[in-house]
N, C-alpha and C positions, 0 to 999 in steps of 0.2 A: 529661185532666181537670185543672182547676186547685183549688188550697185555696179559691178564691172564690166557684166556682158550686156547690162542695159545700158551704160554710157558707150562701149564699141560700139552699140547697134544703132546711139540716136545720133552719133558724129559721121556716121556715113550716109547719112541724110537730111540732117535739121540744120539748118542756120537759127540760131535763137535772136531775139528781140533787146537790143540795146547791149550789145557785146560784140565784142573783137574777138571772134572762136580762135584765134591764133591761142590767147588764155590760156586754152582749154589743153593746149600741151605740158602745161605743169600744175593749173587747177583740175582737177574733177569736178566733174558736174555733179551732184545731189541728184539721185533719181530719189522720188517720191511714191511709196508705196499705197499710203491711209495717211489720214489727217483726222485730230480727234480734238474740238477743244481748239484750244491755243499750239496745240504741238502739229507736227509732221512727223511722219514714220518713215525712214528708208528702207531698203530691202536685208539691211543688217541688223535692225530695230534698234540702229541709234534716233536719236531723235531733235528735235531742234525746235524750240518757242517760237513762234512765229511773230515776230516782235513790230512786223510791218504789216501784219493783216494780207501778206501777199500782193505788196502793190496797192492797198490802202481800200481791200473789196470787203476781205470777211469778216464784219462787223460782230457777227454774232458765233465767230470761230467756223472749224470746219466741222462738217457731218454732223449739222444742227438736227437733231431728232424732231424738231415741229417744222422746219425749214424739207427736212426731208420726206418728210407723210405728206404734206401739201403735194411737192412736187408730183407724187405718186400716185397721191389722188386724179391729179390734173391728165396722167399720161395716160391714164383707163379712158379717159373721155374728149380730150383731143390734143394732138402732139403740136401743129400746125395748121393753119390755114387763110390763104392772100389774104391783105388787108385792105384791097382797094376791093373796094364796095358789098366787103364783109364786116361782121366783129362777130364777138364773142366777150362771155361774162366777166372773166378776169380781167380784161383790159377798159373794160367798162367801170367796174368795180375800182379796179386801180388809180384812173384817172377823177374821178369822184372823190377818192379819199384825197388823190395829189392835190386836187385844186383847195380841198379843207386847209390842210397844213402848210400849204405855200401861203408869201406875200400873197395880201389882199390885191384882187385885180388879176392875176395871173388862173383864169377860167378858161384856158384851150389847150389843148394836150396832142405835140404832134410828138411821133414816136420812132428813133432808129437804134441802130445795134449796140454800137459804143460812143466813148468822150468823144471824141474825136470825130464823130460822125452830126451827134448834137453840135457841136460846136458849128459845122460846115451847114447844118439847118441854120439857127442862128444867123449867121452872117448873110446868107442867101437870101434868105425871108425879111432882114432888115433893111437889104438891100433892095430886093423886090418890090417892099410895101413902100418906100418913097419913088420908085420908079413907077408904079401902078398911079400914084398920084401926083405924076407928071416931072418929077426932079432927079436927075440923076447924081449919085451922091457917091464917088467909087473908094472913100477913104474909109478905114477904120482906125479908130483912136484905141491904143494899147498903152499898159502901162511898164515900163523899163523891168527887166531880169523876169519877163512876167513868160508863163505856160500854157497852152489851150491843146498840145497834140501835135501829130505828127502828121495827118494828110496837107495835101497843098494849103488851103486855104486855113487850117488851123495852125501850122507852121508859122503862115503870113504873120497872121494877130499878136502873135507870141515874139517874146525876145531873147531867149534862150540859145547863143551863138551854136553850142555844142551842139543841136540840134539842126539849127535855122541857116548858119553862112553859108553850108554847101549847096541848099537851092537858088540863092538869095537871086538870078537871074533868071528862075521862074514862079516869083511867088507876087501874088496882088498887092497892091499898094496900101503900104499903113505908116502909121506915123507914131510913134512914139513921146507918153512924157513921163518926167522923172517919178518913179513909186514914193512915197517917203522914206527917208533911211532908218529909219529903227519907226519904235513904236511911240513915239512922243508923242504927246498932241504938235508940240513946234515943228516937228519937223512933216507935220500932216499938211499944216498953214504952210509951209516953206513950197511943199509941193503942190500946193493948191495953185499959188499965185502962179506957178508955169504952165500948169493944168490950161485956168482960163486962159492965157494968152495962148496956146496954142489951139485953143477951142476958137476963139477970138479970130485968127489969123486962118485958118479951113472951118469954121461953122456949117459954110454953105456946100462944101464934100465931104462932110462926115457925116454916114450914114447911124453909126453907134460906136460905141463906151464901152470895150470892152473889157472887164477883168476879176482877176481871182479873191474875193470878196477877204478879207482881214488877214489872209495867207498865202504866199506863193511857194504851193509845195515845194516843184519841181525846180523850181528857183530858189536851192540851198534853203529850204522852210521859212523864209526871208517874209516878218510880220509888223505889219502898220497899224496904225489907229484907224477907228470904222469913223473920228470925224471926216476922215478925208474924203468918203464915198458920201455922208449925209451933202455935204456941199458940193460935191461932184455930182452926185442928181441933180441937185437945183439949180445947177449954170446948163446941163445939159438938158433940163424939159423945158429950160426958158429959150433955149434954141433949136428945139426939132432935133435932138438926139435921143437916140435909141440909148439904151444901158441893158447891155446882155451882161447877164450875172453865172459866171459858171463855176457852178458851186459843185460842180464833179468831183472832185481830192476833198471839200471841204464839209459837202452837202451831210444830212440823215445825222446828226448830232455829232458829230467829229470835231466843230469848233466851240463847244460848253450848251450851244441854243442848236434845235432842230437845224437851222441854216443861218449862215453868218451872214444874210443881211437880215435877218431880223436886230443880230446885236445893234447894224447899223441901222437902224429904223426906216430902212428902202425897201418901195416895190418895184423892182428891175420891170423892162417891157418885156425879155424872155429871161427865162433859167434855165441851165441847160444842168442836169442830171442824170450819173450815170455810176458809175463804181459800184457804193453799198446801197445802191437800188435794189437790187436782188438779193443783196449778202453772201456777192462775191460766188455765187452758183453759174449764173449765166448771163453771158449778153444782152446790156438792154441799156438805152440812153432816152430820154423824154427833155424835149422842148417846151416850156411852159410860157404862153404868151398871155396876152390880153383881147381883147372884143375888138377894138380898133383896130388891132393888128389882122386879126382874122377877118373883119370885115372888108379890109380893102380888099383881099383875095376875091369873095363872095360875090359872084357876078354870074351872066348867061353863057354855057362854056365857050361861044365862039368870040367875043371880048377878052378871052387871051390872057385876064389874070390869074386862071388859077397856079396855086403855088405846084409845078411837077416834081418832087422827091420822094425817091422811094429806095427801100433797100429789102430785097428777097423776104429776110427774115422780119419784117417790122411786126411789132405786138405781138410777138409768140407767145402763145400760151402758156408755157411751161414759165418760161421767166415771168409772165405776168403773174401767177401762182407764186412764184420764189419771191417776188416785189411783196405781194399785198401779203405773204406771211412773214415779211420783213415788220411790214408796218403790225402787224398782228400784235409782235412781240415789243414793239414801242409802248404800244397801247397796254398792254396788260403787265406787262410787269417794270415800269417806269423808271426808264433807261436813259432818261438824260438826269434825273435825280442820283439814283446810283452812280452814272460817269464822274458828275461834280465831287462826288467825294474821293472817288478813283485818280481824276486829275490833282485832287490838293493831294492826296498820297504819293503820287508821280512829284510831283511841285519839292514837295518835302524831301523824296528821295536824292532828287536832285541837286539839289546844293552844295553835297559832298564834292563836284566836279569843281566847284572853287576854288578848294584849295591847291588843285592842278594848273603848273605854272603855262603848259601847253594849251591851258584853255583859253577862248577869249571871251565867251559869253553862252550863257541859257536861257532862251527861251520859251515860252508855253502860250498856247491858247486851246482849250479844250482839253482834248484826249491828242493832243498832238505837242508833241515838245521836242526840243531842238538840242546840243549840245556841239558849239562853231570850234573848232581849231584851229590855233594860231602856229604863227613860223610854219607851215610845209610847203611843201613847190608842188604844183599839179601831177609834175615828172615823177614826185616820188610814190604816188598813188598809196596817198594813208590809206584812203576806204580798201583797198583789198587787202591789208595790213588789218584793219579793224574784221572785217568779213570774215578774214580766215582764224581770228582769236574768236572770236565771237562763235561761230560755227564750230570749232573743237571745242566749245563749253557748251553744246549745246543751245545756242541762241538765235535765230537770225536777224539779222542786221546789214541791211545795206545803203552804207552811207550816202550822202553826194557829196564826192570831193572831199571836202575839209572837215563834212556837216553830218553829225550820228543824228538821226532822227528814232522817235518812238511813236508808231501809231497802231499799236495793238486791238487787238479786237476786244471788245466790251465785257464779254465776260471773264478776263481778264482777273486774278485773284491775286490778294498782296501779297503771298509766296511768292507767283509767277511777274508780280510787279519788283521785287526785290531782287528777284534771279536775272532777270530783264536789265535793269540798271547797276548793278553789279558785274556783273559781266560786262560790260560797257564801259563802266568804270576801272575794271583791270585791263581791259584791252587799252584807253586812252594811255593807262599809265606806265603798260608796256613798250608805249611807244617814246618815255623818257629816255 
């Protein structure tokens, strides 16, 4: 088979996900044959580094050989089966280890497909649990350029126009305050003091706190100080707010620490987790709460609180298997230790983009680093400009907007980290 007769064949029936397929009459699409490692394979055996983890899942690259014998073990003994008034081992297993390595307090494990579905748990459940105990509370507090998803209710929380203005006449009511503008401490204190007064002025409708803990991915990789969340807990538990932590882009060591509110020393009331839960194999998002929260559900079923969500595929076994040999490989061969050295080598390489007068700044936290571009117009659409350099040097890379990001998968080697920003570094500078 060629890349040619399989892009005819997906354009005369696929709409893809966050694209204008009009594109697609002077881009080609990339068909994907094997994935190995850090690379992709097409059906002409060019090949491309996968510099995004695909959407920020495969942690531990593709066609992981201990990722893959799990899986395979799991399908001998069972594919699927309902979760309502079933389990099975894996998801048992899984949820035990989750509650180990989450913030302290975070002991209940509710379970759906993807981000975007954890998030609409989240909100529902916070929502619920002050309704159950007589208050209705219909606001959620978000923070400015911030991201949680694209269903109804994760759209809401989010601020993301390019995403959010087309529904904006059917989405729940949320309110918005300013994120900090870079990573200062001052500018954490700056956005604190708007924080409380809008806490201050809806206290009594604001159900929870919702946001993306040290980084807004999807929000041009846009990165604040974690004091701003240490003190944003403590005006929110001194008023009966909820703090949903959605550590989905951020979660499973991607920010330097297992989860980036550990950097910030909080235990959220839920976290919601989903992406390199599995390592980017399959579908899966988990809710992680506390006892209080789960106990207001906890009642006789004709008192009407139990929490109802469900989604076909919840706790499937196969991802459950793909999750706990995620954690597998945490545990044994100590993979936030090696990332710290990966990141200062990322950190190092990066600097060179300074001397680029189209630059305007570099970022990093973790395994995640940023590189912002100055002077271009939305209209001129640099990212498919970088995309398409990037992509004939074999790399991938897809910008937002103005913003080269790098969140490659962990085992990741400083060849493949030098060919990664280098290439990056020629694309920016071909666009002099």
């Amino acid at each position: 088979m060629k890349n040619e007769d399989l892009i005819k064949r997906d354009l005369e029936h696929i709409w893809h996900p966050c694209t204008q397929m009009k594109d697609h009459e002077s881009l080609p699409l990339i068909p994907i044959k094997e994935g190995r490692g850090v690379y992709l394979y097409d059906f002409e055996k060019n090949r491309y580094l996968d510099a995004i983890s695909s959407w920020w899942v495969n942690i531990f690259g593709h066609s992981n050989e201990y990722i893959n014998s799990k899986i395979k073990e799991q399908v001998e003994k069972l594919e699927h089966v309902i979760f309502a008034g079933f389990t099975h081992e894996p998801i048992v297993r899984l949820s035990e280890r989750l509650v180990k390595i989450t913030p302290k307090g975070l002991n209940k494990c509710f379970f759906a497909d993807n981000g975007s579905s954890a998030i609409e748990v989240a909100i529902k459940m916070s929502f619920h649990y002050h309704k159950n105990r007589g208050k209705i509370k219909p606001f959620f507090l978000s923070l400015t350029n911030s991201y949680h998803g694209e269903t109804l209710g994760a759209l809401a929380v989010g601020d993301v126009g390019l995403y959010k203005d087309t529904y904006k006449e059917i989405l729940i009511k949320t309110i918005q305050t300013p994120v900090p503008k870079d990573e200062s401490l001052e500018s954490a204190k700056e956005a604190l003091i708007e924080f409380e007064k809008t806490v201050e002025k809806y206290e009594e409708k604001i159900s929870a706190f919702i946001f993306e803990p040290l980084v807004q991915c999807a929000g041009y990789m846009h990165m604040y100080h974690p004091y701003f969340l240490k003190e944003a807990y403590k005006i929110c538990k001194e008023r009966d707010i909820h703090l949903i932590a959605d550590e989905i882009a951020v979660g499973f060591g991607r920010s330097g620490e297992m989860f980036a509110c550990d950097i910030a020393g909080i235990s959220p009331d839920f976290m919601a987790l989903s992406k390199a839960l599995t390592g980017g194999y399959l579908p899966l998002s988990v809710v992680l709460t506390t006892d209080e929260v789960y106990q207001a559900f906890y009642c006789d079923y004709l008192e009407m609180k139990a929490f109802l969500h469900s989604h076909s595929y919840t706790g499937n076994p196969l991802a459950c298997s793909a999750a706990n040999a995620v954690l597998d490989i945490f545990e044994k061969e100590k993979i936030l230790e090696k990332n710290r050295e990966k990141s200062k080598y990322i950190y190092e390489k990066l600097q060179k983009f300074k001397e680029l007068p189209n630059v305007k700044e570099i970022r990093q936290r973790g395994m995640i680093a940023a590189v912002e571009l100055k002077g271009y117009d939305f209209k001129e659409r640099v990212n498919l400009k970088i995309f398409k350099f990037a992509t004939k040097n074999e790399v991938l890379l897809r910008p937002l907007g103005h913003v080269i990001y790098f969140m490659p998968p962990y085992i990741i080697k400083k060849d493949e980290i030098d060919k990664m920003i280098d290439i990056a570094y020629e694309a920016v500078k071909s666009l002099l």
